[in-house]
C-alpha positions in Angstrom: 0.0 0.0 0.0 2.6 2.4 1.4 4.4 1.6 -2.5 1.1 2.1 -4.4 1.2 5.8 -2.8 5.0 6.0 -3.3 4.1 5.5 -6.8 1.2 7.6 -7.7 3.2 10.6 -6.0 6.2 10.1 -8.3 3.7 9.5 -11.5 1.8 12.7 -10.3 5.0 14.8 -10.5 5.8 13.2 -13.9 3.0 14.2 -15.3 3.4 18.0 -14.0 6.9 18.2 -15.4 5.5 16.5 -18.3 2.5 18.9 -18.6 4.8 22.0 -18.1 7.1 21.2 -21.0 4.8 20.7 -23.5 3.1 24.0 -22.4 6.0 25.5 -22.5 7.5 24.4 -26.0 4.1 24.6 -27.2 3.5 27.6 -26.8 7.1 29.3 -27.3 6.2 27.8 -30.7 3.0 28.8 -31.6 3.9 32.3 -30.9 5.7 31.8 -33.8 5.1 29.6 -36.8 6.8 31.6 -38.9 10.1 30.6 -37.3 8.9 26.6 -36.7 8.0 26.5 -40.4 11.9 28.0 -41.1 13.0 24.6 -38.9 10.7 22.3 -40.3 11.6 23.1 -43.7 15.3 22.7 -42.8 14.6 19.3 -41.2 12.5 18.7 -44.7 15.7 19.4 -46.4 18.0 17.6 -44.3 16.0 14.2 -45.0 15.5 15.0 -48.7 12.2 15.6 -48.6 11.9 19.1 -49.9 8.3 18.3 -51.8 6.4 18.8 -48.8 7.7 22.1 -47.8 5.1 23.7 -49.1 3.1 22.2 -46.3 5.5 23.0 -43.6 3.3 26.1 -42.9 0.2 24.5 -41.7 2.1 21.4 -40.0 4.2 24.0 -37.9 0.4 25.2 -36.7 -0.4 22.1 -36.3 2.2 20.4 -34.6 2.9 23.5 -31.7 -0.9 23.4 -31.3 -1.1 19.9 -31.0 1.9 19.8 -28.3 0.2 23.1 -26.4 -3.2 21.1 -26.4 -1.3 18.0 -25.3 0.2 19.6 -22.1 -2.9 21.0 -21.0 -4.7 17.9 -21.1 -1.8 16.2 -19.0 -2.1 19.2 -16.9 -5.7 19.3 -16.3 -6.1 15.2 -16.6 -8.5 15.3 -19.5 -8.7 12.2 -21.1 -5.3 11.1 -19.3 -4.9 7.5 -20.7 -5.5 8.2 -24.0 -2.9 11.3 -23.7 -0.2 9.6 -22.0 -0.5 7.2 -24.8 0.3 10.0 -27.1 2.8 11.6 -24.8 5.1 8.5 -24.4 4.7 8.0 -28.3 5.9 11.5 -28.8 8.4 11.2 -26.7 9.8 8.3 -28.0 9.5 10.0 -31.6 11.3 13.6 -30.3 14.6 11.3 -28.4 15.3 9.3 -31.8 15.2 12.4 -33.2 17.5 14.7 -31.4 19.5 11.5 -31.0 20.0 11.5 -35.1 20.3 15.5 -34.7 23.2 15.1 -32.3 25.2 12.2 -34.2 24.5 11.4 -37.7 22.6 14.0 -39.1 23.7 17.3 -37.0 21.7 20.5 -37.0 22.6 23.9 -35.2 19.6 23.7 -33.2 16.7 21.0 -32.5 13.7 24.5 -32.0 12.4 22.9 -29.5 11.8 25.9 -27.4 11.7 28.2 -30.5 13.5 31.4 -30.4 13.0 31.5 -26.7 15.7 29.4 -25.4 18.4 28.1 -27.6 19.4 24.4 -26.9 22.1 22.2 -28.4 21.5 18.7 -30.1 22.9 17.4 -27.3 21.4 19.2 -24.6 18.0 18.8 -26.2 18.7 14.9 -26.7 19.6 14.6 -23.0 16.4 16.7 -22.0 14.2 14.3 -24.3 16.4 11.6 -22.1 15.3 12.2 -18.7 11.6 13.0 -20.0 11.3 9.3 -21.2 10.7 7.9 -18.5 8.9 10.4 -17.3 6.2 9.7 -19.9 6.8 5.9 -19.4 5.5 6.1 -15.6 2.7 8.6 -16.6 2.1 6.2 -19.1 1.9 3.2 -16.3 0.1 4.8 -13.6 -2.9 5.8 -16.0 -2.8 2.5 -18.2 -6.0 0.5 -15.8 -8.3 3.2 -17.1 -10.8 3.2 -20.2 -9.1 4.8 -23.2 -12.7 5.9 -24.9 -14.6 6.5 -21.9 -15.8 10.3 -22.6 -17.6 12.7 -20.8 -19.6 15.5 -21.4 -17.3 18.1 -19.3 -13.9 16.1 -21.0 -15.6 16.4 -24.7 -15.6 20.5 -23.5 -12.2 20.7 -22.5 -10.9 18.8 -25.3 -12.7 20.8 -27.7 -11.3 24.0 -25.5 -8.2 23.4 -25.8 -7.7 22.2 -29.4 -9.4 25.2 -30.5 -7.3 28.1 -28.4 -4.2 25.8 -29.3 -4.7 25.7 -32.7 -6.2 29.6 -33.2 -2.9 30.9 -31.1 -0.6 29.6 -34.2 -3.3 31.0 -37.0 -3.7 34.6 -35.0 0.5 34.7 -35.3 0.9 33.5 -38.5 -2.1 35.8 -39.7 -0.3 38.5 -38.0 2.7 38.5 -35.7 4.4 36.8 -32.6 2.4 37.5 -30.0 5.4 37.7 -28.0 8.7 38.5 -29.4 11.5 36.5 -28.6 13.6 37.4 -31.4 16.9 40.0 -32.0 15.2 42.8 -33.6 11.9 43.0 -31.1 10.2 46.7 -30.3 12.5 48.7 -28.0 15.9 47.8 -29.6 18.3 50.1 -31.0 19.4 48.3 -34.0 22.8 50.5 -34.0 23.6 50.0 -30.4 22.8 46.4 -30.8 25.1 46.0 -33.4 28.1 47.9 -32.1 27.3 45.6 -28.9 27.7 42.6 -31.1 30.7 43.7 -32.7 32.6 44.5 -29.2 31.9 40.9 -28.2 33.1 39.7 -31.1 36.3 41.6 -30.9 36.5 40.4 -26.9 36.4 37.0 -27.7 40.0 35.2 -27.6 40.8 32.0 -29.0 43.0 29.6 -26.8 44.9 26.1 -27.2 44.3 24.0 -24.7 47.5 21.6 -24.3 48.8 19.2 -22.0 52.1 18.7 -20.2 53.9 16.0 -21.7 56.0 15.4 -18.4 53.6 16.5 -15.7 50.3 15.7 -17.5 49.1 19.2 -16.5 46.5 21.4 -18.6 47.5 25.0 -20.1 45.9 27.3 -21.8 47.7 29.5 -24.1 47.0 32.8 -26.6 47.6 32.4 -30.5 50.4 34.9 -30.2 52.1 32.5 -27.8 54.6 30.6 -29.5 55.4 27.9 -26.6 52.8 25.9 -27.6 54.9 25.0 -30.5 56.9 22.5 -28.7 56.3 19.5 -29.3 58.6 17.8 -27.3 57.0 19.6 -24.6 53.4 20.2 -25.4 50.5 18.1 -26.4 47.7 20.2 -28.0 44.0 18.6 -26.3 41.6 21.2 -27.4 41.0 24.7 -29.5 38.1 27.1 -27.7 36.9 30.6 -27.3 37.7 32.5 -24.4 34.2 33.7 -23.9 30.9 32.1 -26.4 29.1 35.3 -28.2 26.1 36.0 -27.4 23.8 34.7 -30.2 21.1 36.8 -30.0 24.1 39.6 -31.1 25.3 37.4 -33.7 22.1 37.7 -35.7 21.7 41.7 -35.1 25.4 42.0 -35.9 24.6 40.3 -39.9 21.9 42.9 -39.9 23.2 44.9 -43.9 21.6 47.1 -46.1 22.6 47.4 -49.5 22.2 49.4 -53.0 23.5 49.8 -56.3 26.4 52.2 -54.0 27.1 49.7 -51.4 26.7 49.4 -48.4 23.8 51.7 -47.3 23.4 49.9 -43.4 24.9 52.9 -41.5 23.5 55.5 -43.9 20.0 54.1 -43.1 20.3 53.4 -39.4 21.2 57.1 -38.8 17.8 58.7 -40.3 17.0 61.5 -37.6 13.4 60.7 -35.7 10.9 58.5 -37.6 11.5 55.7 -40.5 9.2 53.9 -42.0 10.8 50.3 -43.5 8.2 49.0 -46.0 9.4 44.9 -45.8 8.4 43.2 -49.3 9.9 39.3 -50.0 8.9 39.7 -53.7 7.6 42.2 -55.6 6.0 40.2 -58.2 4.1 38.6 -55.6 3.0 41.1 -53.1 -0.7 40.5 -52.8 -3.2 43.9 -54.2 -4.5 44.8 -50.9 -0.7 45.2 -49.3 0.6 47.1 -51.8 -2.6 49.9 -51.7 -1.9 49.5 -48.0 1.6 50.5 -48.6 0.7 53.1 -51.1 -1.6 54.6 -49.0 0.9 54.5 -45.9 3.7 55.9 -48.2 1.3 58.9 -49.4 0.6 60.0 -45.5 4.3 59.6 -44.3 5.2 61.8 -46.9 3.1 64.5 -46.2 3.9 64.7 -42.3 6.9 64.8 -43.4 8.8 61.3 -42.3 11.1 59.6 -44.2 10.3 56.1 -45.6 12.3 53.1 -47.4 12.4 49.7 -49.1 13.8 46.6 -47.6 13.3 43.3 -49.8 15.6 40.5 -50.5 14.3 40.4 -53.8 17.2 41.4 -56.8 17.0 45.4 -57.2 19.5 45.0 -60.7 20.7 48.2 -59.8 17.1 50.1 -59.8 17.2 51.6 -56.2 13.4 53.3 -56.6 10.1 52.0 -56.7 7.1 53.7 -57.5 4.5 53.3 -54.5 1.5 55.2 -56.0 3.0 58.7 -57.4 5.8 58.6 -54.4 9.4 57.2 -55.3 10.8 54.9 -52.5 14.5 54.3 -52.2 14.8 50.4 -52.1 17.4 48.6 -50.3 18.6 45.0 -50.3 18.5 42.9 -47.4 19.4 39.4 -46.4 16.2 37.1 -47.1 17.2 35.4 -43.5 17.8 38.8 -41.9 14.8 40.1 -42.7 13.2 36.7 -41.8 14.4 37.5 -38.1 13.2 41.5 -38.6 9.7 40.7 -39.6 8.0 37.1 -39.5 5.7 38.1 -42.2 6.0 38.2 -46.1 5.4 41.6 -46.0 4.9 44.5 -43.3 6.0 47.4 -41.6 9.0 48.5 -39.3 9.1 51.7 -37.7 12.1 53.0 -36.3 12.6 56.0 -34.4 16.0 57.2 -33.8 17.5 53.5 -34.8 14.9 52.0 -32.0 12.5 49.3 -33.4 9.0 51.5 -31.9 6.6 48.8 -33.9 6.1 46.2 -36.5 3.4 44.4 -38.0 2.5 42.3 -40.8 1.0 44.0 -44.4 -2.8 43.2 -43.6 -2.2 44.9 -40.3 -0.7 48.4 -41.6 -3.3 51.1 -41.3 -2.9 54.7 -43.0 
Protein backbone atom coordinates (compact mmCIF):
# COMPACT_ATOMS: atom_id res chain seq x y z
CA UNK A 1 0.00 0.00 0.00
CA UNK A 2 2.57 2.39 1.36
CA UNK A 3 4.36 1.60 -2.45
CA UNK A 4 1.15 2.12 -4.37
CA UNK A 5 1.22 5.79 -2.84
CA UNK A 6 4.98 6.00 -3.26
CA UNK A 7 4.11 5.55 -6.82
CA UNK A 8 1.17 7.59 -7.68
CA UNK A 9 3.19 10.56 -5.97
CA UNK A 10 6.23 10.07 -8.30
CA UNK A 11 3.70 9.46 -11.45
CA UNK A 12 1.83 12.74 -10.25
CA UNK A 13 4.97 14.76 -10.55
CA UNK A 14 5.81 13.22 -13.95
CA UNK A 15 2.98 14.22 -15.27
CA UNK A 16 3.35 18.00 -14.00
CA UNK A 17 6.91 18.24 -15.37
CA UNK A 18 5.45 16.53 -18.28
CA UNK A 19 2.50 18.94 -18.64
CA UNK A 20 4.85 22.03 -18.13
CA UNK A 21 7.12 21.19 -20.97
CA UNK A 22 4.79 20.73 -23.54
CA UNK A 23 3.09 23.96 -22.39
CA UNK A 24 6.04 25.50 -22.49
CA UNK A 25 7.50 24.42 -25.99
CA UNK A 26 4.07 24.62 -27.20
CA UNK A 27 3.48 27.63 -26.83
CA UNK A 28 7.15 29.28 -27.30
CA UNK A 29 6.22 27.76 -30.72
CA UNK A 30 2.98 28.83 -31.57
CA UNK A 31 3.86 32.29 -30.87
CA UNK A 32 5.69 31.81 -33.77
CA UNK A 33 5.13 29.56 -36.78
CA UNK A 34 6.83 31.60 -38.90
CA UNK A 35 10.08 30.63 -37.34
CA UNK A 36 8.89 26.61 -36.72
CA UNK A 37 7.99 26.54 -40.41
CA UNK A 38 11.89 27.95 -41.05
CA UNK A 39 13.02 24.64 -38.89
CA UNK A 40 10.69 22.31 -40.27
CA UNK A 41 11.60 23.11 -43.75
CA UNK A 42 15.26 22.74 -42.77
CA UNK A 43 14.63 19.25 -41.20
CA UNK A 44 12.48 18.68 -44.75
CA UNK A 45 15.69 19.36 -46.45
CA UNK A 46 17.97 17.58 -44.31
CA UNK A 47 16.05 14.20 -44.97
CA UNK A 48 15.53 14.97 -48.66
CA UNK A 49 12.20 15.59 -48.65
CA UNK A 50 11.88 19.05 -49.89
CA UNK A 51 8.33 18.28 -51.82
CA UNK A 52 6.39 18.85 -48.75
CA UNK A 53 7.68 22.09 -47.80
CA UNK A 54 5.08 23.67 -49.11
CA UNK A 55 3.08 22.24 -46.35
CA UNK A 56 5.46 23.05 -43.55
CA UNK A 57 3.33 26.11 -42.92
CA UNK A 58 0.20 24.52 -41.70
CA UNK A 59 2.09 21.35 -40.00
CA UNK A 60 4.17 23.98 -37.85
CA UNK A 61 0.43 25.16 -36.69
CA UNK A 62 -0.40 22.06 -36.32
CA UNK A 63 2.22 20.35 -34.56
CA UNK A 64 2.89 23.46 -31.70
CA UNK A 65 -0.92 23.44 -31.30
CA UNK A 66 -1.11 19.88 -31.03
CA UNK A 67 1.91 19.85 -28.26
CA UNK A 68 0.20 23.12 -26.42
CA UNK A 69 -3.19 21.13 -26.43
CA UNK A 70 -1.33 17.97 -25.30
CA UNK A 71 0.18 19.60 -22.07
CA UNK A 72 -2.93 21.02 -21.02
CA UNK A 73 -4.66 17.93 -21.14
CA UNK A 74 -1.81 16.23 -18.98
CA UNK A 75 -2.08 19.18 -16.92
CA UNK A 76 -5.70 19.30 -16.33
CA UNK A 77 -6.06 15.20 -16.61
CA UNK A 78 -8.51 15.31 -19.53
CA UNK A 79 -8.71 12.21 -21.12
CA UNK A 80 -5.27 11.14 -19.29
CA UNK A 81 -4.90 7.51 -20.68
CA UNK A 82 -5.54 8.19 -23.96
CA UNK A 83 -2.86 11.29 -23.71
CA UNK A 84 -0.22 9.56 -22.03
CA UNK A 85 -0.51 7.23 -24.80
CA UNK A 86 0.26 9.97 -27.15
CA UNK A 87 2.80 11.55 -24.85
CA UNK A 88 5.11 8.52 -24.44
CA UNK A 89 4.72 7.95 -28.34
CA UNK A 90 5.93 11.48 -28.79
CA UNK A 91 8.44 11.17 -26.68
CA UNK A 92 9.82 8.31 -28.01
CA UNK A 93 9.54 10.05 -31.57
CA UNK A 94 11.32 13.61 -30.33
CA UNK A 95 14.56 11.29 -28.45
CA UNK A 96 15.34 9.28 -31.82
CA UNK A 97 15.17 12.38 -33.21
CA UNK A 98 17.51 14.73 -31.44
CA UNK A 99 19.51 11.46 -30.95
CA UNK A 100 20.02 11.48 -35.05
CA UNK A 101 20.32 15.48 -34.72
CA UNK A 102 23.21 15.12 -32.35
CA UNK A 103 25.21 12.21 -34.16
CA UNK A 104 24.50 11.41 -37.71
CA UNK A 105 22.58 13.96 -39.11
CA UNK A 106 23.70 17.32 -37.02
CA UNK A 107 21.72 20.53 -37.02
CA UNK A 108 22.58 23.88 -35.17
CA UNK A 109 19.63 23.75 -33.17
CA UNK A 110 16.67 21.02 -32.52
CA UNK A 111 13.69 24.47 -31.95
CA UNK A 112 12.41 22.88 -29.47
CA UNK A 113 11.81 25.91 -27.38
CA UNK A 114 11.67 28.21 -30.47
CA UNK A 115 13.52 31.42 -30.41
CA UNK A 116 12.96 31.53 -26.69
CA UNK A 117 15.66 29.35 -25.43
CA UNK A 118 18.39 28.14 -27.61
CA UNK A 119 19.44 24.35 -26.91
CA UNK A 120 22.11 22.19 -28.35
CA UNK A 121 21.46 18.73 -30.15
CA UNK A 122 22.90 17.37 -27.32
CA UNK A 123 21.37 19.23 -24.60
CA UNK A 124 17.98 18.79 -26.16
CA UNK A 125 18.69 14.93 -26.68
CA UNK A 126 19.64 14.62 -22.98
CA UNK A 127 16.45 16.73 -22.04
CA UNK A 128 14.18 14.27 -24.25
CA UNK A 129 16.41 11.63 -22.13
CA UNK A 130 15.26 12.17 -18.67
CA UNK A 131 11.60 12.97 -19.96
CA UNK A 132 11.33 9.34 -21.21
CA UNK A 133 10.71 7.86 -18.52
CA UNK A 134 8.87 10.36 -17.33
CA UNK A 135 6.22 9.71 -19.93
CA UNK A 136 6.82 5.91 -19.44
CA UNK A 137 5.49 6.13 -15.65
CA UNK A 138 2.74 8.60 -16.55
CA UNK A 139 2.08 6.21 -19.12
CA UNK A 140 1.88 3.22 -16.28
CA UNK A 141 0.12 4.84 -13.62
CA UNK A 142 -2.91 5.82 -16.00
CA UNK A 143 -2.81 2.53 -18.17
CA UNK A 144 -5.97 0.55 -15.76
CA UNK A 145 -8.27 3.21 -17.05
CA UNK A 146 -10.79 3.25 -20.21
CA UNK A 147 -9.09 4.83 -23.16
CA UNK A 148 -12.72 5.94 -24.88
CA UNK A 149 -14.59 6.53 -21.90
CA UNK A 150 -15.77 10.28 -22.56
CA UNK A 151 -17.57 12.71 -20.83
CA UNK A 152 -19.56 15.50 -21.43
CA UNK A 153 -17.26 18.14 -19.31
CA UNK A 154 -13.94 16.06 -20.96
CA UNK A 155 -15.59 16.37 -24.69
CA UNK A 156 -15.62 20.48 -23.51
CA UNK A 157 -12.24 20.67 -22.48
CA UNK A 158 -10.89 18.77 -25.30
CA UNK A 159 -12.70 20.83 -27.69
CA UNK A 160 -11.33 24.04 -25.54
CA UNK A 161 -8.25 23.38 -25.75
CA UNK A 162 -7.73 22.20 -29.42
CA UNK A 163 -9.37 25.25 -30.53
CA UNK A 164 -7.32 28.15 -28.42
CA UNK A 165 -4.24 25.81 -29.29
CA UNK A 166 -4.74 25.69 -32.66
CA UNK A 167 -6.16 29.60 -33.17
CA UNK A 168 -2.85 30.86 -31.09
CA UNK A 169 -0.57 29.63 -34.20
CA UNK A 170 -3.26 31.03 -37.03
CA UNK A 171 -3.66 34.58 -35.02
CA UNK A 172 0.53 34.69 -35.33
CA UNK A 173 0.87 33.49 -38.50
CA UNK A 174 -2.11 35.78 -39.69
CA UNK A 175 -0.30 38.52 -37.96
CA UNK A 176 2.70 38.54 -35.71
CA UNK A 177 4.39 36.83 -32.63
CA UNK A 178 2.39 37.55 -29.95
CA UNK A 179 5.40 37.67 -28.04
CA UNK A 180 8.69 38.49 -29.38
CA UNK A 181 11.52 36.46 -28.65
CA UNK A 182 13.57 37.42 -31.45
CA UNK A 183 16.92 40.00 -32.00
CA UNK A 184 15.15 42.83 -33.61
CA UNK A 185 11.86 43.01 -31.06
CA UNK A 186 10.21 46.65 -30.26
CA UNK A 187 12.50 48.73 -27.99
CA UNK A 188 15.91 47.84 -29.63
CA UNK A 189 18.34 50.05 -30.96
CA UNK A 190 19.44 48.28 -34.03
CA UNK A 191 22.85 50.55 -34.03
CA UNK A 192 23.59 50.04 -30.43
CA UNK A 193 22.80 46.36 -30.81
CA UNK A 194 25.10 46.03 -33.37
CA UNK A 195 28.10 47.87 -32.10
CA UNK A 196 27.32 45.57 -28.91
CA UNK A 197 27.67 42.55 -31.14
CA UNK A 198 30.75 43.73 -32.67
CA UNK A 199 32.63 44.50 -29.22
CA UNK A 200 31.87 40.85 -28.25
CA UNK A 201 33.12 39.67 -31.06
CA UNK A 202 36.33 41.60 -30.93
CA UNK A 203 36.51 40.40 -26.93
CA UNK A 204 36.41 36.98 -27.66
CA UNK A 205 40.04 35.24 -27.57
CA UNK A 206 40.79 31.97 -28.98
CA UNK A 207 43.03 29.65 -26.81
CA UNK A 208 44.91 26.11 -27.22
CA UNK A 209 44.29 24.03 -24.69
CA UNK A 210 47.46 21.59 -24.31
CA UNK A 211 48.84 19.15 -22.02
CA UNK A 212 52.13 18.70 -20.18
CA UNK A 213 53.95 15.95 -21.70
CA UNK A 214 56.03 15.36 -18.39
CA UNK A 215 53.61 16.48 -15.71
CA UNK A 216 50.30 15.74 -17.46
CA UNK A 217 49.10 19.21 -16.52
CA UNK A 218 46.45 21.40 -18.56
CA UNK A 219 47.51 25.00 -20.13
CA UNK A 220 45.91 27.34 -21.83
CA UNK A 221 47.67 29.48 -24.06
CA UNK A 222 47.04 32.85 -26.64
CA UNK A 223 47.58 32.45 -30.47
CA UNK A 224 50.37 34.88 -30.19
CA UNK A 225 52.09 32.54 -27.77
CA UNK A 226 54.60 30.55 -29.51
CA UNK A 227 55.39 27.85 -26.61
CA UNK A 228 52.80 25.88 -27.63
CA UNK A 229 54.95 24.97 -30.53
CA UNK A 230 56.95 22.49 -28.75
CA UNK A 231 56.30 19.53 -29.35
CA UNK A 232 58.58 17.83 -27.31
CA UNK A 233 57.04 19.58 -24.58
CA UNK A 234 53.36 20.17 -25.37
CA UNK A 235 50.51 18.06 -26.41
CA UNK A 236 47.74 20.23 -27.97
CA UNK A 237 43.99 18.57 -26.34
CA UNK A 238 41.65 21.23 -27.45
CA UNK A 239 40.98 24.66 -29.47
CA UNK A 240 38.15 27.09 -27.68
CA UNK A 241 36.86 30.58 -27.27
CA UNK A 242 37.75 32.55 -24.39
CA UNK A 243 34.20 33.66 -23.88
CA UNK A 244 30.92 32.15 -26.40
CA UNK A 245 29.09 35.32 -28.25
CA UNK A 246 26.06 36.04 -27.45
CA UNK A 247 23.81 34.69 -30.23
CA UNK A 248 21.13 36.76 -29.97
CA UNK A 249 24.13 39.63 -31.09
CA UNK A 250 25.28 37.41 -33.66
CA UNK A 251 22.06 37.74 -35.68
CA UNK A 252 21.68 41.70 -35.09
CA UNK A 253 25.40 41.98 -35.89
CA UNK A 254 24.63 40.28 -39.95
CA UNK A 255 21.94 42.91 -39.94
CA UNK A 256 23.23 44.90 -43.88
CA UNK A 257 21.61 47.14 -46.12
CA UNK A 258 22.63 47.38 -49.53
CA UNK A 259 22.24 49.39 -53.03
CA UNK A 260 23.51 49.77 -56.27
CA UNK A 261 26.44 52.21 -54.04
CA UNK A 262 27.07 49.65 -51.38
CA UNK A 263 26.73 49.39 -48.38
CA UNK A 264 23.80 51.74 -47.32
CA UNK A 265 23.44 49.94 -43.43
CA UNK A 266 24.94 52.90 -41.49
CA UNK A 267 23.53 55.48 -43.91
CA UNK A 268 20.03 54.07 -43.14
CA UNK A 269 20.25 53.43 -39.44
CA UNK A 270 21.22 57.09 -38.78
CA UNK A 271 17.78 58.67 -40.30
CA UNK A 272 17.03 61.46 -37.55
CA UNK A 273 13.38 60.69 -35.75
CA UNK A 274 10.91 58.51 -37.59
CA UNK A 275 11.53 55.71 -40.55
CA UNK A 276 9.17 53.89 -41.96
CA UNK A 277 10.83 50.33 -43.50
CA UNK A 278 8.15 49.04 -45.96
CA UNK A 279 9.42 44.89 -45.84
CA UNK A 280 8.44 43.23 -49.29
CA UNK A 281 9.89 39.30 -50.01
CA UNK A 282 8.88 39.67 -53.74
CA UNK A 283 7.64 42.24 -55.65
CA UNK A 284 5.98 40.20 -58.24
CA UNK A 285 4.14 38.63 -55.65
CA UNK A 286 2.96 41.12 -53.11
CA UNK A 287 -0.73 40.50 -52.78
CA UNK A 288 -3.20 43.88 -54.16
CA UNK A 289 -4.50 44.84 -50.92
CA UNK A 290 -0.70 45.19 -49.27
CA UNK A 291 0.59 47.12 -51.80
CA UNK A 292 -2.63 49.88 -51.73
CA UNK A 293 -1.87 49.46 -48.03
CA UNK A 294 1.55 50.53 -48.55
CA UNK A 295 0.75 53.08 -51.14
CA UNK A 296 -1.62 54.61 -48.98
CA UNK A 297 0.88 54.50 -45.90
CA UNK A 298 3.75 55.95 -48.20
CA UNK A 299 1.35 58.95 -49.40
CA UNK A 300 0.65 59.98 -45.48
CA UNK A 301 4.30 59.64 -44.30
CA UNK A 302 5.24 61.83 -46.87
CA UNK A 303 3.09 64.48 -46.20
CA UNK A 304 3.88 64.73 -42.34
CA UNK A 305 6.94 64.77 -43.42
CA UNK A 306 8.80 61.32 -42.28
CA UNK A 307 11.13 59.56 -44.15
CA UNK A 308 10.34 56.13 -45.60
CA UNK A 309 12.35 53.08 -47.36
CA UNK A 310 12.37 49.69 -49.07
CA UNK A 311 13.77 46.64 -47.60
CA UNK A 312 13.32 43.29 -49.77
CA UNK A 313 15.63 40.54 -50.45
CA UNK A 314 14.35 40.38 -53.83
CA UNK A 315 17.19 41.45 -56.78
CA UNK A 316 17.05 45.38 -57.16
CA UNK A 317 19.47 44.96 -60.73
CA UNK A 318 20.72 48.19 -59.82
CA UNK A 319 17.13 50.12 -59.81
CA UNK A 320 17.23 51.60 -56.19
CA UNK A 321 13.38 53.29 -56.65
CA UNK A 322 10.05 52.03 -56.70
CA UNK A 323 7.13 53.68 -57.49
CA UNK A 324 4.53 53.35 -54.46
CA UNK A 325 1.51 55.25 -55.98
CA UNK A 326 3.01 58.66 -57.39
CA UNK A 327 5.78 58.61 -54.36
CA UNK A 328 9.39 57.19 -55.34
CA UNK A 329 10.76 54.94 -52.46
CA UNK A 330 14.48 54.34 -52.18
CA UNK A 331 14.83 50.41 -52.12
CA UNK A 332 17.37 48.57 -50.28
CA UNK A 333 18.60 44.96 -50.30
CA UNK A 334 18.47 42.93 -47.44
CA UNK A 335 19.41 39.36 -46.37
CA UNK A 336 16.22 37.06 -47.11
CA UNK A 337 17.24 35.43 -43.51
CA UNK A 338 17.83 38.78 -41.85
CA UNK A 339 14.81 40.12 -42.69
CA UNK A 340 13.16 36.68 -41.75
CA UNK A 341 14.41 37.48 -38.14
CA UNK A 342 13.24 41.46 -38.64
CA UNK A 343 9.69 40.66 -39.62
CA UNK A 344 8.00 37.09 -39.49
CA UNK A 345 5.73 38.09 -42.15
CA UNK A 346 5.98 38.20 -46.05
CA UNK A 347 5.36 41.62 -46.05
CA UNK A 348 4.92 44.49 -43.30
CA UNK A 349 6.03 47.39 -41.64
CA UNK A 350 9.03 48.49 -39.26
CA UNK A 351 9.06 51.71 -37.73
CA UNK A 352 12.14 53.00 -36.30
CA UNK A 353 12.60 55.96 -34.44
CA UNK A 354 15.99 57.18 -33.82
CA UNK A 355 17.50 53.49 -34.84
CA UNK A 356 14.93 52.02 -31.96
CA UNK A 357 12.49 49.31 -33.42
CA UNK A 358 8.99 51.47 -31.94
CA UNK A 359 6.61 48.82 -33.95
CA UNK A 360 6.06 46.24 -36.45
CA UNK A 361 3.39 44.37 -38.00
CA UNK A 362 2.54 42.31 -40.79
CA UNK A 363 1.03 43.99 -44.40
CA UNK A 364 -2.84 43.16 -43.58
CA UNK A 365 -2.24 44.91 -40.31
CA UNK A 366 -0.67 48.44 -41.64
CA UNK A 367 -3.26 51.15 -41.34
CA UNK A 368 -2.86 54.73 -42.96
Amino acid sequence: MRSSRIFKFIAHVCRLLLACTFVVSGFTKSVDPWGTALKVNEYLSIYGMEYLQGASMAFSIWLCGAELMMGCMLLFKVRIRLISIFALLSMVFFTVLTFLSATLIPVEDCGCFGEALKLSPWQTFFKNLALLPMAVVVWWRYRPDKIFAFNAAEIALTCTFFVVSMYLGYYCYRHLPLVDFLPYKVGVNIREAMEAAENDSLMTETVLVCRNRKTGRLREFSLDDTAWQDADKWEWVDTRTSEEPDAVRLMIGEFALYDSDGNATERVLATPGRLYMLCITQFDRLPRRCWQRMEQLVATVVAEGAEVVCLTPDPLYGEDWRMFGDVPVHCYNIDASTMKTLLRARNGLVVLDDGTVSAKMNCRDIRP
